[in-house]
Phi, psi and omega in degrees: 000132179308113176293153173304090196302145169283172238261101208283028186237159156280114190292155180248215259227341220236348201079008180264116191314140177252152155048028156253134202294149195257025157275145166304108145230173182299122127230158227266133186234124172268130186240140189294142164338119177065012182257349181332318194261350158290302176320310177277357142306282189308309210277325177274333150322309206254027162069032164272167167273117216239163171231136163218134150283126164228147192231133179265137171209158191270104164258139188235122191305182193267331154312352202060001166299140192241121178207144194276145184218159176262097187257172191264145184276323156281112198245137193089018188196138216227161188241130186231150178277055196205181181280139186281004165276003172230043176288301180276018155257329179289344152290009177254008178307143174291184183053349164271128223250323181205166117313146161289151169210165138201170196063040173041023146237147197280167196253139197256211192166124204270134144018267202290349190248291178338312179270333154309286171321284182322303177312338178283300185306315182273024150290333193043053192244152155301132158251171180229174197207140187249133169261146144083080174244116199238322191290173184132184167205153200268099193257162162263146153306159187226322187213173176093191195265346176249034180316124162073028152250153164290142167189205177253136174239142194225141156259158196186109208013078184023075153236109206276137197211137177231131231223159182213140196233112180305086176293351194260326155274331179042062158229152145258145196240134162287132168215160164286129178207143158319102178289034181245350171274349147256131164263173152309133160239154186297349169284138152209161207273184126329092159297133169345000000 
């Protein structure tokens, strides 16, 4: 579990973080287990902006009963929307245990991977979220609603499966995709 870094800014006069940059980005938040949607409840109160990926998946009970739920695609981990001078107030957030960071800076997450990801969701395909995923070959979308993000191609019992991969988290999230809808790109990883 990540720790809580201490609190890594300089104050001016007023109690206010000094000499931080006044850009907007994504960053990553670790939450004590199973609280992402209490966390993303506060966080939307107190008027950030927040992403939690939820995904419908089929679970089937020990009863054989089958009923679709909304699980979080990532657990344990909220995406905020903000200027990095408001990192350690959203950790005194209750449920919230750090930012990721690393090399004693947070780890950011562009735009363009944010909006990829909402686009896997709102397809309403099973996703698979991979942890520590190195294999593949590195492909582009060509067409579909996720036309011109990067990713991973992967087959697995003759399915074509295409992946975008959180290096900040170090997971990947899966989706089904046509193999007339991607090309090749010239990098490649360790195939399967």
């Amino acid at each position: 579990m990540p720790q809580t870094p201490k609190q890594p800014f300089r104050m001016d006069d007023n109690g206010d973080p000094t000499g931080l940059d006044r850009k907007v980005n994504w960053y990553i938040f670790y939450t004590a287990p199973r609280a992402e949607k209490v966390v993303q409840k506060e966080l939307l109160i107190k008027g950030y902006d927040v992403f939690l990926p939820i995904t419908k998946t089929l679970r089937v009970w020990n009863n054989r009963q089958k009923k679709i739920i909304d699980q979080v695609l990532f657990p344990s981990y909220i995406f905020v929307n903000t200027l990095e001078s408001n990192l350690y107030k959203i950790c005194q957030t209750r449920k919230i245990t750090t930012y990721i960071h690393c090399g004693g800076k947070p780890s950011i997450v562009s735009n363009k991977c944010i909006e990829g990801i909402k686009r896997m969701v709102n397809l309403n395909q099973e996703l698979i979220v991979e942890p520590n995923f190195n294999r593949g070959e590195v492909v582009e979308i060509v067409s579909g609603p996720l036309a011109g993000y990067e990713g991973i191609l992967v087959e697995q019992q003759s399915k074509t499966k295409f992946g975008m991969h959180l290096q900040a988290i170090n997971q990947t999230v899966f989706i089904d995709i046509c193999k007339n809808r991607i090309k090749k790109k010239h990098k490649h990883v360790n195939a399967y």
